[in-house]
N, C-alpha and C positions, 0 to 999 in steps of 0.2 A: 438586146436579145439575150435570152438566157444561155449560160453555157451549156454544155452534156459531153459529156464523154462516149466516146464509140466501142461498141465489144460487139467483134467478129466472132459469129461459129459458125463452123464450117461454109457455106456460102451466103447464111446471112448475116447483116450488120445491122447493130440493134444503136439506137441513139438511147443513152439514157440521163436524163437530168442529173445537174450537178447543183449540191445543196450548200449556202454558205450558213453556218452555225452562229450561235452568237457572238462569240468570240472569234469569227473570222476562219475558223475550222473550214474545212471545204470536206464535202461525202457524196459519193456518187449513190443515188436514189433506184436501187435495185428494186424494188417493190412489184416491178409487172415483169419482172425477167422468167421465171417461171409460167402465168399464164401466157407470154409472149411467143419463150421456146420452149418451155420443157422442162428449163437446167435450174436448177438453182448455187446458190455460193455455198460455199467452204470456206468458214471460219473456224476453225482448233480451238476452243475455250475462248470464242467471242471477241479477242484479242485484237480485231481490227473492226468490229464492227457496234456501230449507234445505234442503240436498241430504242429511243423516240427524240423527237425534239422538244426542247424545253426551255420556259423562258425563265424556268427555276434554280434549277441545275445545271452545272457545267461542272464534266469531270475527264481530270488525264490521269489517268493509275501512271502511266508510265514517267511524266512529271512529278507525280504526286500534288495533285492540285485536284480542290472541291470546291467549292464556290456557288453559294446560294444567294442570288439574287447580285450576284457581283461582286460577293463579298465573301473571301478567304473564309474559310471552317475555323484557320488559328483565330481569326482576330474575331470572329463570332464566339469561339469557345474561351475564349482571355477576357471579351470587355460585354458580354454579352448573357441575358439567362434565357428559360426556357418559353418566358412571355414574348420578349424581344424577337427572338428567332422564329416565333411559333405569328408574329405579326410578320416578321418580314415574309413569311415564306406567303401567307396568304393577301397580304396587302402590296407586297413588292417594295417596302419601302422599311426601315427601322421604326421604330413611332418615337415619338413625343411625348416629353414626361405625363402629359394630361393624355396621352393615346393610349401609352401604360396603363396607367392606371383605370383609365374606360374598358381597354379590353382585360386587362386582370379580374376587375369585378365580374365582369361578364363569363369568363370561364372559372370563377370561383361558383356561381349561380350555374351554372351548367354545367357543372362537377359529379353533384352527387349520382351515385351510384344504385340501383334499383335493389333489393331486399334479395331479390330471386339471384341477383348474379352475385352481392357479395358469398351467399351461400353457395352458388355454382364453384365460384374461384374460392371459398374455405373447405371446398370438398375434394381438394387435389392434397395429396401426400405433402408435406413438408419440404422433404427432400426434390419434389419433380422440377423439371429442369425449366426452369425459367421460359424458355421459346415454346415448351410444351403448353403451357399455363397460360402463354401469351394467344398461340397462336388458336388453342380451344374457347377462350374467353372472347376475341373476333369471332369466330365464330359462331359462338351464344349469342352474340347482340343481335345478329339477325334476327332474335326470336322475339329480342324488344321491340 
């Protein structure tokens, strides 16, 4: 049987499902506590609370721990590059020197970039702040 956790207000008591994480985390699944009674939570800058589950991510700010696909951010960013990681995160697995080099090719072939947007992104200042540039350029591609 699954577990839940109980939360009384006022005279009623709400059962609400308990969630275990990949890593063994436990999170009580508030999700119908609003249309149920009304109330919703209070979290102060998110600080207790799982914004989705993921079979990618696993993160404790408060450990300081990241972990993509099971695997520590240091030991990804020490013995790892941007192919590497960019397979693991989509395949779930590190590749193999012949999976490198398969998906390498393949995002080197699906690289270039369209005529219209390197002028979009050559039409920002010099100086403009990098998240500025990044986050208007997302949203040009839309138009590809």
């Amino acid at each position: 049987m699954a577990k839940t956790a109980s939360l009384k207000i006022d005279d009623q008591e709400l059962e609400l499902p308990v969630i275990i994480g990949s890593e063994g985390e436990k999170a009580v699944d508030v999700r119908k506590l609003r249309s149920t009674t009304g109330y919703i939570t209070y979290d102060e800058g998110f600080g207790n609370t799982g914004s989705c589950q993921s079979e990618i991510t696993y993160i404790d700010g408060e450990a300081g721990i990241l972990r993509y696909r099971g695997y520590p951010i240091e030991q990804l960013a020490a013995k790892s590059n941007f192919v590497d990681v960019a397979y693991l995160v989509i395949y779930g697995e590190l590749p193999t020197a012949d999976q490198r080099a398969q998906f390498s090719a393949r995002l080197t072939r699906e690289a270039p970039i369209r005529e219209g947007m390197v002028r979009f992104i050559q039409g920002f200042p010099r100086g403009a702040h990098p998240m500025a540039v990044l986050s208007s350029g997302l949203n040009a591609l839309g138009a590809y």
